[in-house]
Structure formats: C-alpha cells, structure tokens
C-alpha positions as CSV (number, residue, x, y, z in Angstrom):
1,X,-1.1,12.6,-6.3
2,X,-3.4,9.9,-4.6
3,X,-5.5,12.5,-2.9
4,X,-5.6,14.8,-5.5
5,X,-4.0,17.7,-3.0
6,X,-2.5,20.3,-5.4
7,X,-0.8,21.7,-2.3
8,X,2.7,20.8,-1.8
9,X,4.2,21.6,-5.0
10,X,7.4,22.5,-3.3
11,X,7.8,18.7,-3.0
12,X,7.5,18.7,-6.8
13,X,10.5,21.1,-7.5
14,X,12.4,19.8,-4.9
15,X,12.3,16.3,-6.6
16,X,13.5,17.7,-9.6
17,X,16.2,19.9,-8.2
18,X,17.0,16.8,-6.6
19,X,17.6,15.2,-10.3
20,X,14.0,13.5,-10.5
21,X,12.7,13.5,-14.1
22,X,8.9,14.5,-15.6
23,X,9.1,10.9,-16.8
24,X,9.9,9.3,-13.0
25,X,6.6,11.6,-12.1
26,X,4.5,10.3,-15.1
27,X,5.4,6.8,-13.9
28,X,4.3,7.4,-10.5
29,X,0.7,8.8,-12.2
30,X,1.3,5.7,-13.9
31,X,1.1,3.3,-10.6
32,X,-1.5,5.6,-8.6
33,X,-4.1,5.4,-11.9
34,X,-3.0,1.0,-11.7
35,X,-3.7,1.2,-7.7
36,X,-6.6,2.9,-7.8
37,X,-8.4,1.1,-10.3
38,X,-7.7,-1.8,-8.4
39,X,-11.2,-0.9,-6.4
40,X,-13.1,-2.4,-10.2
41,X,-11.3,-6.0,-9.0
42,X,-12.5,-5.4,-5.8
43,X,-15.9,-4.7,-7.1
44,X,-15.9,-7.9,-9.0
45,X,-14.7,-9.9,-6.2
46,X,-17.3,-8.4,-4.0
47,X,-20.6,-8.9,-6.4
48,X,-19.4,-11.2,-9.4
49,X,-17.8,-13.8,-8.1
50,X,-21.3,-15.9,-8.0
51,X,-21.5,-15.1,-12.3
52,X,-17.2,-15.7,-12.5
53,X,-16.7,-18.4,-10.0
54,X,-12.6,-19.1,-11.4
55,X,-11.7,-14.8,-11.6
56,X,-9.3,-14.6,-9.1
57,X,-9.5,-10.5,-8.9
58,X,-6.3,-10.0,-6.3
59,X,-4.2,-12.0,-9.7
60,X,-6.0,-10.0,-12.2
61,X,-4.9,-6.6,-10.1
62,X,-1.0,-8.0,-9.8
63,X,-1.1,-9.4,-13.1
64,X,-2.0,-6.3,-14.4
65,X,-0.1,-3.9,-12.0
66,X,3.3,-6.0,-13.1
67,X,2.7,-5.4,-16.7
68,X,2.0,-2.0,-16.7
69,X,5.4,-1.5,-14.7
70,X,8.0,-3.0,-16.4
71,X,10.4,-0.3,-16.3
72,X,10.4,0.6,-12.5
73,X,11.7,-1.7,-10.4
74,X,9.6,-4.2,-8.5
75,X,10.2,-3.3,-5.3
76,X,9.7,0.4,-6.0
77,X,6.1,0.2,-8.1
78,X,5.0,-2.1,-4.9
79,X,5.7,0.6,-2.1
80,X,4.8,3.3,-4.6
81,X,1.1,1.4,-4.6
82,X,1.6,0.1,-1.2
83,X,1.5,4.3,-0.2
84,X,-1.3,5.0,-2.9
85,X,-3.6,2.5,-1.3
86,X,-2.9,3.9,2.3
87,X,-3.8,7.2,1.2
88,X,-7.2,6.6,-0.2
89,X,-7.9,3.5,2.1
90,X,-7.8,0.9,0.1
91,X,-7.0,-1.7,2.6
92,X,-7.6,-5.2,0.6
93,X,-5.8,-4.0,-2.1
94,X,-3.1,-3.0,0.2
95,X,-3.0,-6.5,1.7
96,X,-2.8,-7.8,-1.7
97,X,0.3,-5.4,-2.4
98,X,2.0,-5.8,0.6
99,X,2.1,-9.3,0.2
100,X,3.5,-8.7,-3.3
101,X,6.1,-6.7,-2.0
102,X,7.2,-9.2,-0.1
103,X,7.5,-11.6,-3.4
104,X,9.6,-9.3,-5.1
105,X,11.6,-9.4,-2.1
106,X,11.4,-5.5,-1.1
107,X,12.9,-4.0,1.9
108,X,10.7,-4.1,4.7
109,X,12.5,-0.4,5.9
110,X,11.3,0.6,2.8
111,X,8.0,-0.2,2.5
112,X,8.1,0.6,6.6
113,X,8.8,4.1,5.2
114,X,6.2,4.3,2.4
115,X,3.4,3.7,4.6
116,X,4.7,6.4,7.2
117,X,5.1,9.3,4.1
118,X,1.3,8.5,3.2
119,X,0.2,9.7,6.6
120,X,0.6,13.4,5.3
121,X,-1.5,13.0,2.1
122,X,-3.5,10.4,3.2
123,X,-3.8,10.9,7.3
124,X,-2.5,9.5,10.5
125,X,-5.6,7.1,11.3
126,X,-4.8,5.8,7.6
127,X,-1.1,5.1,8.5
128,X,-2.5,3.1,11.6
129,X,-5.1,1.5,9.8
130,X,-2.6,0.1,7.1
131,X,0.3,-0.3,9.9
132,X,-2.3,-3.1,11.2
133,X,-3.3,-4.4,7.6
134,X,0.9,-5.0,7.4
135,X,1.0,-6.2,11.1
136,X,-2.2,-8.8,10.6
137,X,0.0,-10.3,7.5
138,X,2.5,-11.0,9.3
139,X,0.9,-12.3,12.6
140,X,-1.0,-14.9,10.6
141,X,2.7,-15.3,8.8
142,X,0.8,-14.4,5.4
143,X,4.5,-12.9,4.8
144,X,7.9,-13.9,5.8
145,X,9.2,-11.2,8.0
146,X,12.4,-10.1,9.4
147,X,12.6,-10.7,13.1
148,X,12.3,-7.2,13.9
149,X,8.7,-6.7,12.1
150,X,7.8,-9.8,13.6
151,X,8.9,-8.4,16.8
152,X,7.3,-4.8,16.1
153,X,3.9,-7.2,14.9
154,X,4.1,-8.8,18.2
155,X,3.6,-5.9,20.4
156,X,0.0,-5.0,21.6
157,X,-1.5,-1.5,22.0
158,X,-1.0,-0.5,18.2
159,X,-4.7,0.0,17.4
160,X,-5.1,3.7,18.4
161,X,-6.4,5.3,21.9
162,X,-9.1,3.4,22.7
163,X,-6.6,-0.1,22.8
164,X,-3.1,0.9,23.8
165,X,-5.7,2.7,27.0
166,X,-7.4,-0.4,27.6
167,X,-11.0,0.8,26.5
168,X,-13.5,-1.6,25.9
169,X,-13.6,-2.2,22.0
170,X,-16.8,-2.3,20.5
C-alpha cells in the first residue's frame, strides 16, 4: 500500500482467508496516510523552524500518529509505520518511529521482521538503508536494545558492497 503497487493482490485474499477483516486493511491505510504525511513535519522542521523556533515536528508527527491509532495496538501501528517509512525512504521519520517503538516497548523480532517484509514493496537497498537507521540508534544507545541487536549493531560490513569489500567510501 506504501508504494502504491497494485500487484500482489493475492496477499490481499490470503489475509482475509486467513481471518483478516476490510476494517484491519482500512486501518493499515489508516497508518501509511499518518506515516506518509509525516514528510509536511519534516518540511517544517527543515525550512520553518527559524519562523517556529518551539515546534518540535518529530512530537507533533508521534503526537498525532498515537491519536489517530487508538484502536491498534502500539506496538503494531509503530512497525506498521516503521515498514511504511522503509518503503518510501523516509529515513528521519523512521528514526523517529523506531525510537517510538522502542517506548511502547515493541518486540525488537518484530519490528526486525517489519523492516525485512518492506524490502519487497519498497527494495533491498531500502531494507539496508533502514537496517543502518535502526543499527545507528542503537550504537549511539538512542534505544535500549537487547543484547543480541546490540550484538547484531556491533558488527561491521553492514553497509552494502562497497564496505563489507573494503572499498574506499566516498
């Protein structure tokens, strides 16, 4: 739904052979519309913020993103947008939603399994890219991690080709 593909509707009836509801759909519309109109905060934060010195953008998106979800559990509208962002490439909203993830104390497998699904709609160098957006958070300890993200953060050679072959980076 992110990407707009049409293709895949087999994943549609599957869902709803599987017991999933028009209404669970409509509420995943729901969070993909909230995540991607989080690129308007980003806009403000990137060319108002001199005219609207006290918006904090990242707390209006949130703010707005847990109101608009009240029904769905936390944990499940965060990797719902946490996928959504990966697909379109939405990276500082992503940080923003991973780290709200985190606060509503959702399962790192899970999210871990979010970003990975979003590498069909939304591509492979997407997953990567947002697999180092999650990694960076938790290298700087922006978010509490498990030992074994921290251990998975810690590894080198996660940044595509060019650095797990020892190219020079530009």
């Amino acid at each position: 739904m992110s990407t707009q593909e049409a293709l895949g509707t087999h994943h549609v009836q599957r869902f709803l052979n599987a017991g999933g509801t028009a209404d669970e759909v409509g509420s995943a519309a729901a969070i993909t519309a909230i995540a991607n109109g989080s690129r308007h905060h980003l806009f403000i934060e990137d060319h108002w913020t001199p005219h609207l010195p006290d918006v904090n953008a990242q707390h209006q998106y949130l703010s707005l993103f847990n109101k608009m979800t009240p029904d769905i559990s936390a944990p499940l509208a965060h990797i719902t947008a946490c996928a959504v962002h990966t697909c379109v490439g939405n990276w500082r909203a992503l940080d923003w939603q991973i780290r709200a993830a985190y606060a509503a104390g959702t399962e790192e497998i899970l999210l871990a399994e979010a970003l990975s699904l979003a590498m069909f709609p939304g591509s492979v160098p997407h997953y990567v890219r947002a697999a180092d957006v999650w990694r960076q958070l938790i290298l700087s300890k922006a978010v509490e991690a498990s030992e074994p993200f921290q251990q998975w953060a810690s590894l080198g050679g996660q940044g595509g080709f060019d650095e797990a072959s020892l190219m020079k980076q530009p």
